[in-house]
Chimera marker file (.cmm) of the C-alpha trace (Angstrom):
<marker_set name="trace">
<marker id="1" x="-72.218" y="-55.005" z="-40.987" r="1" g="1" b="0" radius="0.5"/>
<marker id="2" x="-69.303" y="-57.020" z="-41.391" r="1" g="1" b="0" radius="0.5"/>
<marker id="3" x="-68.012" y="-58.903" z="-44.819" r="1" g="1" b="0" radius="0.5"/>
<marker id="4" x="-66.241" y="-61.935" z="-44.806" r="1" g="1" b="0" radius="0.5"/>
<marker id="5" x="-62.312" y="-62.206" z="-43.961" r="1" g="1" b="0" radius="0.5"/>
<marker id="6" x="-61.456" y="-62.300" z="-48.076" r="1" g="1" b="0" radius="0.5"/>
<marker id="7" x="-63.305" y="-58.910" z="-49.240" r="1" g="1" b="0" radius="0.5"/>
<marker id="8" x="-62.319" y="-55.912" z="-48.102" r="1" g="1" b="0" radius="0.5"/>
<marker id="9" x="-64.227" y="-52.813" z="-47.474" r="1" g="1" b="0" radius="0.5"/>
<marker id="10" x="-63.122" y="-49.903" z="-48.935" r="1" g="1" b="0" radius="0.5"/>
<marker id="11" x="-64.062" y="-46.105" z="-48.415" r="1" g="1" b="0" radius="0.5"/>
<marker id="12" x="-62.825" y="-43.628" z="-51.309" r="1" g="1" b="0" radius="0.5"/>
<marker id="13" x="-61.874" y="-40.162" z="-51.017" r="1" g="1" b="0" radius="0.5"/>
<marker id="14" x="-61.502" y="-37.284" z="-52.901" r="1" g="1" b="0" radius="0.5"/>
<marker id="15" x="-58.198" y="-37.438" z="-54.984" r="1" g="1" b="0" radius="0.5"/>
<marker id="16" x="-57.569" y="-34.114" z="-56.807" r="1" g="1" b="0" radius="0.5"/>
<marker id="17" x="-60.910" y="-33.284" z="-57.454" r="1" g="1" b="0" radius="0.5"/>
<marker id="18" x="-61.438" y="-29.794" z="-57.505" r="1" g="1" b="0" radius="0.5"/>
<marker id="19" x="-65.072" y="-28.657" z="-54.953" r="1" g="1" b="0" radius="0.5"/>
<marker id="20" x="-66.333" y="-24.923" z="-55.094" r="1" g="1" b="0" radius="0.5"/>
<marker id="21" x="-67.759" y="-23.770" z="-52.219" r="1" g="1" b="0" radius="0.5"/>
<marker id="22" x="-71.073" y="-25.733" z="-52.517" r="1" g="1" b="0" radius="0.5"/>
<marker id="23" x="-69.312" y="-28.566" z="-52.390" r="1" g="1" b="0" radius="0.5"/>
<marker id="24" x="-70.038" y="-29.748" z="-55.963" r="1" g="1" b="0" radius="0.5"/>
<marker id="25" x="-67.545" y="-30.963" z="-58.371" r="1" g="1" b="0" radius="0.5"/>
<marker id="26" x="-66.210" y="-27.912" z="-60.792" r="1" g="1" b="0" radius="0.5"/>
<marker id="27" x="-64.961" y="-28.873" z="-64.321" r="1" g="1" b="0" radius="0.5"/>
<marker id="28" x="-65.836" y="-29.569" z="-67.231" r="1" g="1" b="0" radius="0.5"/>
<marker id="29" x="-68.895" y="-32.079" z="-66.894" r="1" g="1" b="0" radius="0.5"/>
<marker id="30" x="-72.374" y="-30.877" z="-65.129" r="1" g="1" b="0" radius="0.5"/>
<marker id="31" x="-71.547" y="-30.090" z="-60.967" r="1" g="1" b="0" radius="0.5"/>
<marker id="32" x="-72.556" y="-33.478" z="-59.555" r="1" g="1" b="0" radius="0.5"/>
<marker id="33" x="-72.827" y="-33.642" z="-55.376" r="1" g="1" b="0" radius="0.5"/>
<marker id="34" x="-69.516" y="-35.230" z="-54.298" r="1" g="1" b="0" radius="0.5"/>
<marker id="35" x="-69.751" y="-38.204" z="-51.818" r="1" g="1" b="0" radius="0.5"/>
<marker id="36" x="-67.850" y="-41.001" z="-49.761" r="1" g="1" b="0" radius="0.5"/>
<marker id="37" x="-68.546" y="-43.898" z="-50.440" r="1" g="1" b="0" radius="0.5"/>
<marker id="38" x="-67.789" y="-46.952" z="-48.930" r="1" g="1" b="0" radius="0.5"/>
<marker id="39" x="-67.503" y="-50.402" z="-51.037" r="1" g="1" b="0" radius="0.5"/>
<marker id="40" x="-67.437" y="-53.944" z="-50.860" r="1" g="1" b="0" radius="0.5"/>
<marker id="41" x="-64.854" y="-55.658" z="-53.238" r="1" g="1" b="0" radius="0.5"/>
<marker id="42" x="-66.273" y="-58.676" z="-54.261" r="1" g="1" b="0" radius="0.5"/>
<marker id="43" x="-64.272" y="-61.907" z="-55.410" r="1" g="1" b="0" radius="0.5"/>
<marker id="44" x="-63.737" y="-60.536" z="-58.821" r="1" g="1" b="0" radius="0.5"/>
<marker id="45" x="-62.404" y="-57.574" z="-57.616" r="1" g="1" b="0" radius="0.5"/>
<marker id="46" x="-65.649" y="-55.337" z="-59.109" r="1" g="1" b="0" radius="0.5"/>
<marker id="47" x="-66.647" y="-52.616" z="-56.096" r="1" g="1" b="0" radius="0.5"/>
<marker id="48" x="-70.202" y="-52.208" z="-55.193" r="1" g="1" b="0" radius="0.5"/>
<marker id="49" x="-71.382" y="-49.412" z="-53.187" r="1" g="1" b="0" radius="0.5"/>
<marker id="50" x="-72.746" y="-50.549" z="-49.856" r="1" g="1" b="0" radius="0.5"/>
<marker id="51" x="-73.340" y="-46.653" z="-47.859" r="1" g="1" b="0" radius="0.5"/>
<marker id="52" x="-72.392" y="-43.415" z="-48.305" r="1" g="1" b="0" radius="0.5"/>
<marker id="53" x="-72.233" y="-40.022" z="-47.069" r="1" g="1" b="0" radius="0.5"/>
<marker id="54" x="-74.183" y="-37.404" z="-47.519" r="1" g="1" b="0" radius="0.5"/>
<marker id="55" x="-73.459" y="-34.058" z="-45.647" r="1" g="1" b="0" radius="0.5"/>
<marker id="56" x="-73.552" y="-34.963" z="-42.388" r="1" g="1" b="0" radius="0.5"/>
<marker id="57" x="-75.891" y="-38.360" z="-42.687" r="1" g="1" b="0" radius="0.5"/>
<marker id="58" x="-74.734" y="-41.624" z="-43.868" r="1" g="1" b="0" radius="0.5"/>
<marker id="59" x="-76.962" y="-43.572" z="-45.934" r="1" g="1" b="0" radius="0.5"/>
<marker id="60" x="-77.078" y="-47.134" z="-45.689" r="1" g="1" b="0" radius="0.5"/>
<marker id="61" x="-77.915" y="-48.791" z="-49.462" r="1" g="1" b="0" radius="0.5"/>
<marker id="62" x="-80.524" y="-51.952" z="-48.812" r="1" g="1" b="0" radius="0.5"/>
<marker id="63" x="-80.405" y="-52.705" z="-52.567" r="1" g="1" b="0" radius="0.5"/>
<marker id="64" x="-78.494" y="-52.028" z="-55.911" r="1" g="1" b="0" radius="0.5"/>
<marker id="65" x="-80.864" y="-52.250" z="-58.254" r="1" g="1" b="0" radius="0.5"/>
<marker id="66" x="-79.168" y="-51.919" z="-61.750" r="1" g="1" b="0" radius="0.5"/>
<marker id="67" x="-75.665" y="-51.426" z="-62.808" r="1" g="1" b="0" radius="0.5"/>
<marker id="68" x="-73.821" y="-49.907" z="-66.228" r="1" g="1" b="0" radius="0.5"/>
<marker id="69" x="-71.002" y="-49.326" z="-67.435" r="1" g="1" b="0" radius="0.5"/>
<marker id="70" x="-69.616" y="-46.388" z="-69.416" r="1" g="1" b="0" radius="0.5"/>
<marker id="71" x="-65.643" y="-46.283" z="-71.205" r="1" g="1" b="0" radius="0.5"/>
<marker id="72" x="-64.600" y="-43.960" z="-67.769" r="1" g="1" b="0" radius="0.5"/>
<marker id="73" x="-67.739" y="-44.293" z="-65.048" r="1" g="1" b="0" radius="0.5"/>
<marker id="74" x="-69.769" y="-47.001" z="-63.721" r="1" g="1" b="0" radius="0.5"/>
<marker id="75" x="-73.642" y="-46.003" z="-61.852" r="1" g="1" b="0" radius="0.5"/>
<marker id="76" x="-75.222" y="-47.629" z="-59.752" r="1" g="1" b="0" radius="0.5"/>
<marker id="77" x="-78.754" y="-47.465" z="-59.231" r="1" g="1" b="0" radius="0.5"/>
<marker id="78" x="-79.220" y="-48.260" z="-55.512" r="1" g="1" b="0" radius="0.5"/>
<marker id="79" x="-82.255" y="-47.661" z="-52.931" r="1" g="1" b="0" radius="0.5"/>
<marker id="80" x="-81.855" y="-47.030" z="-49.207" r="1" g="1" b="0" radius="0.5"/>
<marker id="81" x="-83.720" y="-47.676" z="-45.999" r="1" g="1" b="0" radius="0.5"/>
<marker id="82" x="-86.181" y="-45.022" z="-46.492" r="1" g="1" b="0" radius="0.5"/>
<marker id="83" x="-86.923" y="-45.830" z="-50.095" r="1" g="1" b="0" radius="0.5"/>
<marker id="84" x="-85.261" y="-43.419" z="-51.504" r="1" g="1" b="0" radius="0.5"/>
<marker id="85" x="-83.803" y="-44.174" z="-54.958" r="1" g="1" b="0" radius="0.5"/>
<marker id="86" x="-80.181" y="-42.917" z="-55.960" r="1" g="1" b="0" radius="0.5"/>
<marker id="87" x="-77.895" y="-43.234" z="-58.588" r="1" g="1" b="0" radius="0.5"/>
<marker id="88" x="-74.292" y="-43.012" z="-58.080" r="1" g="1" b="0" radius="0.5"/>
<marker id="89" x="-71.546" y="-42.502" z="-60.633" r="1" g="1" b="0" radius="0.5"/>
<marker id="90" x="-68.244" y="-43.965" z="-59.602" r="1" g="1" b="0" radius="0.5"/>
<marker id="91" x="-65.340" y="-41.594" z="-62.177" r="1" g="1" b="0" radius="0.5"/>
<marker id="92" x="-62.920" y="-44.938" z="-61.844" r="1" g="1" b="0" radius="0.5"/>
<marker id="93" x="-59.892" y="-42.427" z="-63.402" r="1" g="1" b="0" radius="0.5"/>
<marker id="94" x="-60.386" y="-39.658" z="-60.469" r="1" g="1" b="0" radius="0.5"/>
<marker id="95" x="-61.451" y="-42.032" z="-57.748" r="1" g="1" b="0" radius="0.5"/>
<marker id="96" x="-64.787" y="-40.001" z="-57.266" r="1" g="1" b="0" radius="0.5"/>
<marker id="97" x="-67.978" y="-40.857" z="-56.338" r="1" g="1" b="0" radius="0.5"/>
<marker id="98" x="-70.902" y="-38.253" z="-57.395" r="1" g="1" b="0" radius="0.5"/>
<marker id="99" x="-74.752" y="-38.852" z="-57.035" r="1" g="1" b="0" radius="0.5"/>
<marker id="100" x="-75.903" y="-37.831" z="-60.667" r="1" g="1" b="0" radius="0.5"/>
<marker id="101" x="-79.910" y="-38.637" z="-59.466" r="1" g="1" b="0" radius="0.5"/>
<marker id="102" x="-82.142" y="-38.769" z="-56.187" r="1" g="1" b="0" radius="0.5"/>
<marker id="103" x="-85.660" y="-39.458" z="-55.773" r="1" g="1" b="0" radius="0.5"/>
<marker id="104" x="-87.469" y="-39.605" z="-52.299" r="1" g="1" b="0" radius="0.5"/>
<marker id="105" x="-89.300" y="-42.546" z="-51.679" r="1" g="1" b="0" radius="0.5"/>
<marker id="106" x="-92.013" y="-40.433" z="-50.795" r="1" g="1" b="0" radius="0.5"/>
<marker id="107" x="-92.860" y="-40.226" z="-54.211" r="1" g="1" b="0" radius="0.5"/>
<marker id="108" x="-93.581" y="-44.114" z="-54.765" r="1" g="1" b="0" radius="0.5"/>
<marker id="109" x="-95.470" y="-44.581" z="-51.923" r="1" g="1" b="0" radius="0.5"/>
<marker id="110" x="-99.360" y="-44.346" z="-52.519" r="1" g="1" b="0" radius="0.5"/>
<marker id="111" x="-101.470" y="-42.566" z="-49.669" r="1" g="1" b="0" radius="0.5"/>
<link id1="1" id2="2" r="1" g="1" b="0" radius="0.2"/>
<link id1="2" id2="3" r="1" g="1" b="0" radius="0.2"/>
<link id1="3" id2="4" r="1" g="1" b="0" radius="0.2"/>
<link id1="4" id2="5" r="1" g="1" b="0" radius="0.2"/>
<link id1="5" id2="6" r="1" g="1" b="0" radius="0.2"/>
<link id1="6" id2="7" r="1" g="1" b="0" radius="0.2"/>
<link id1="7" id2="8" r="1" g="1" b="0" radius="0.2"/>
<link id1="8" id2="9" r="1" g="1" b="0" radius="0.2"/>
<link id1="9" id2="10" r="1" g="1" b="0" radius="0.2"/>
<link id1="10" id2="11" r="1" g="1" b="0" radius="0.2"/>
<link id1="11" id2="12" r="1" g="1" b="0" radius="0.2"/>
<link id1="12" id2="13" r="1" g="1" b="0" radius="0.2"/>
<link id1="13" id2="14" r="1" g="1" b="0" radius="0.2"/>
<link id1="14" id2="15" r="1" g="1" b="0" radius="0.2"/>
<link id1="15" id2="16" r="1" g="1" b="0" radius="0.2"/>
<link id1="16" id2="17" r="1" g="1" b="0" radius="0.2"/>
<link id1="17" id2="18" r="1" g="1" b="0" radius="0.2"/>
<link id1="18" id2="19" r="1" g="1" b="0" radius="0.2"/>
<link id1="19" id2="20" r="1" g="1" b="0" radius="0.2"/>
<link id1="20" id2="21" r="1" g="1" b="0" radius="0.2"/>
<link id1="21" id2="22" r="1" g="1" b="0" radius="0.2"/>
<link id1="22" id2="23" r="1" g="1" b="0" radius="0.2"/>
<link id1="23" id2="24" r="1" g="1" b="0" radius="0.2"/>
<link id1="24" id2="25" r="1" g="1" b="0" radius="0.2"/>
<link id1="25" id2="26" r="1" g="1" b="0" radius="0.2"/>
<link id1="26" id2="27" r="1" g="1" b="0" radius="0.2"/>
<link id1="27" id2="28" r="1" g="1" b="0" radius="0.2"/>
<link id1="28" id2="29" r="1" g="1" b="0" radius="0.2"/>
<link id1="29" id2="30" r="1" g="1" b="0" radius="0.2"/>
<link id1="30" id2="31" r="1" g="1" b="0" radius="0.2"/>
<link id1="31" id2="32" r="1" g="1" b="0" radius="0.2"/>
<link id1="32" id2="33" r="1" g="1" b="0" radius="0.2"/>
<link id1="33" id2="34" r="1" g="1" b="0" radius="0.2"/>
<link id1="34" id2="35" r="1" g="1" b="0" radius="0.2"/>
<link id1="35" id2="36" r="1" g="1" b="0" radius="0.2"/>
<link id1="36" id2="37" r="1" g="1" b="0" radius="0.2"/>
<link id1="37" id2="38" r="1" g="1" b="0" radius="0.2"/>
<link id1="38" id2="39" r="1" g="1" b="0" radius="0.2"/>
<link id1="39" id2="40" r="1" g="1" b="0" radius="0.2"/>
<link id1="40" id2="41" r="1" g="1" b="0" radius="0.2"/>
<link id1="41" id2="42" r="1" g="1" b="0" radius="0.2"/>
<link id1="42" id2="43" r="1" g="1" b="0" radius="0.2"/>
<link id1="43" id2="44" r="1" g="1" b="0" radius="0.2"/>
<link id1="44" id2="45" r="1" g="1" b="0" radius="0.2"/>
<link id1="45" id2="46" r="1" g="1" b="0" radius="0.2"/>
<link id1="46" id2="47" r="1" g="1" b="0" radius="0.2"/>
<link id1="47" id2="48" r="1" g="1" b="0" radius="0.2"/>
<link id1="48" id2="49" r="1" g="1" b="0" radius="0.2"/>
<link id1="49" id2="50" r="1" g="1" b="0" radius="0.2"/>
<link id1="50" id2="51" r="1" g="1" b="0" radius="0.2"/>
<link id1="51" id2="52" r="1" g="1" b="0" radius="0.2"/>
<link id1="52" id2="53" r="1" g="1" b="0" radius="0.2"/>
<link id1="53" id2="54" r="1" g="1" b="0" radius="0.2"/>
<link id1="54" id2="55" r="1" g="1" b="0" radius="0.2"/>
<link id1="55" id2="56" r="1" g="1" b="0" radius="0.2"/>
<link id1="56" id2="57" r="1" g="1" b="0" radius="0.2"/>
<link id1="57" id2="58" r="1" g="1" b="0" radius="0.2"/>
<link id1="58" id2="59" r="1" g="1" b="0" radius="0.2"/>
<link id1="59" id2="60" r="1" g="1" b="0" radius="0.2"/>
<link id1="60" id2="61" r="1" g="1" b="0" radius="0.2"/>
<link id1="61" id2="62" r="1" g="1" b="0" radius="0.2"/>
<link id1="62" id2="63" r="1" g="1" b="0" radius="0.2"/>
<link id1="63" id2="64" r="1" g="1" b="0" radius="0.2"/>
<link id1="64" id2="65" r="1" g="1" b="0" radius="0.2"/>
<link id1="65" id2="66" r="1" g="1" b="0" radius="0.2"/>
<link id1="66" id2="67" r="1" g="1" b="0" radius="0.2"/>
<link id1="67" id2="68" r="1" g="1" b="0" radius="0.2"/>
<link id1="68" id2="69" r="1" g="1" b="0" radius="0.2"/>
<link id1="69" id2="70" r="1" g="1" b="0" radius="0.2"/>
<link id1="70" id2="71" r="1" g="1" b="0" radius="0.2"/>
<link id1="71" id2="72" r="1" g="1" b="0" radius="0.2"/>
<link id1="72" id2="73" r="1" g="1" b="0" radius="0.2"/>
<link id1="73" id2="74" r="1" g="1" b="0" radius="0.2"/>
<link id1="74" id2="75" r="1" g="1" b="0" radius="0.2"/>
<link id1="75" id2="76" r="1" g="1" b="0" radius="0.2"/>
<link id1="76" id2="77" r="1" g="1" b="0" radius="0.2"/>
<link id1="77" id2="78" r="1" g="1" b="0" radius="0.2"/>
<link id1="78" id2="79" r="1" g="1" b="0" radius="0.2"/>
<link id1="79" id2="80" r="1" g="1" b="0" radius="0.2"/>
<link id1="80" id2="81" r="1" g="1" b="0" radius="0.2"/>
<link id1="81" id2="82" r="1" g="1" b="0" radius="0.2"/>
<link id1="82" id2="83" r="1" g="1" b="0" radius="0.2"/>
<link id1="83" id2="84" r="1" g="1" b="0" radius="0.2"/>
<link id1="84" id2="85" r="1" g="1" b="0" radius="0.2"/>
<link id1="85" id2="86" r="1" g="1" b="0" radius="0.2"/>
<link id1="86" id2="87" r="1" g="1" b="0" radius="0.2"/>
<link id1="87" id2="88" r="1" g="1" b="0" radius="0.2"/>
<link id1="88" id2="89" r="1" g="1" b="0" radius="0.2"/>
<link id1="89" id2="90" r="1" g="1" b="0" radius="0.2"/>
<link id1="90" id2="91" r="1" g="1" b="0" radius="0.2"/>
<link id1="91" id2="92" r="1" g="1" b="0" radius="0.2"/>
<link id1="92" id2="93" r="1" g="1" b="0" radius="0.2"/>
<link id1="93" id2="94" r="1" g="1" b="0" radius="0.2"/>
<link id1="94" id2="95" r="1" g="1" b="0" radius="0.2"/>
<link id1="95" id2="96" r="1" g="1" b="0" radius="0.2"/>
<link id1="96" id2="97" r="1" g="1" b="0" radius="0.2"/>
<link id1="97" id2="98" r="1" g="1" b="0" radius="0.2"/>
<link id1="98" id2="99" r="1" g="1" b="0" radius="0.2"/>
<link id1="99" id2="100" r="1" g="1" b="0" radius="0.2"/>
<link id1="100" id2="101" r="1" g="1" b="0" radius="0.2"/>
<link id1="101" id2="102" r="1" g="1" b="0" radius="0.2"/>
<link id1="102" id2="103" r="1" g="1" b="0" radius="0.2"/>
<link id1="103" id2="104" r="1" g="1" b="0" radius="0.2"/>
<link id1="104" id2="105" r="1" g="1" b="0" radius="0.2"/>
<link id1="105" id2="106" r="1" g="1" b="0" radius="0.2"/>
<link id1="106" id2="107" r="1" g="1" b="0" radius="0.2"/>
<link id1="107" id2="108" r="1" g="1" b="0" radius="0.2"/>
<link id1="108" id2="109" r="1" g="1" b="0" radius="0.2"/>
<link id1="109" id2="110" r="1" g="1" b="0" radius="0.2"/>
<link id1="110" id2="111" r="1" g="1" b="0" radius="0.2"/>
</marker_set>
């Protein structure tokens, strides 16, 4: 996928977050799964998520569905190509992504 020439795409990274050996987030707020994820700076400068990664997979998002804001996070409610429904919390003082909820799309489909 490629953006056009005045938005950039931008992958964060860990920055002095502390992992234990799970690979979750230790502190003082509930262990959330750490993640990569890679953004797309719109013309106001706001990031939205457009894939992450997931242990070894990388999940392409098809559609954000709903967006808050909190005084130090923003979520994301996002779906990806399987359905599956996600919400990521961006901590925009640490520079950390975390997925806070997942839900397989398994469970909206009707047999």
């Amino acid at each position: 996928m490629s953006f056009a020439a005045d938005h950039q795409s931008q992958s964060r990274r860990l920055s002095g977050a502390r992992r234990d050996d799970s690979g979750r987030v230790s502190g003082e707020t509930p262990p959330f799964l750490v993640v990569d994820v890679e953004c797309y700076a719109g013309h106001r400068g706001e990031e939205t998520p457009r894939r992450f990664r997931l242990g070894d997979r990388n999940i392409e998002i098809v559609d954000v569905i709903d967006r808050w804001l909190a005084p130090d996070h923003r979520y994301f409610k996002v779906t990806d190509t399987s359905g599956d429904l996600y919400i990521l919390r961006n901590d925009v003082i640490a520079c950390l992504w975390e997925v806070t909820l997942f839900r397989s799309g398994d469970a909206f489909r009707t047999v």
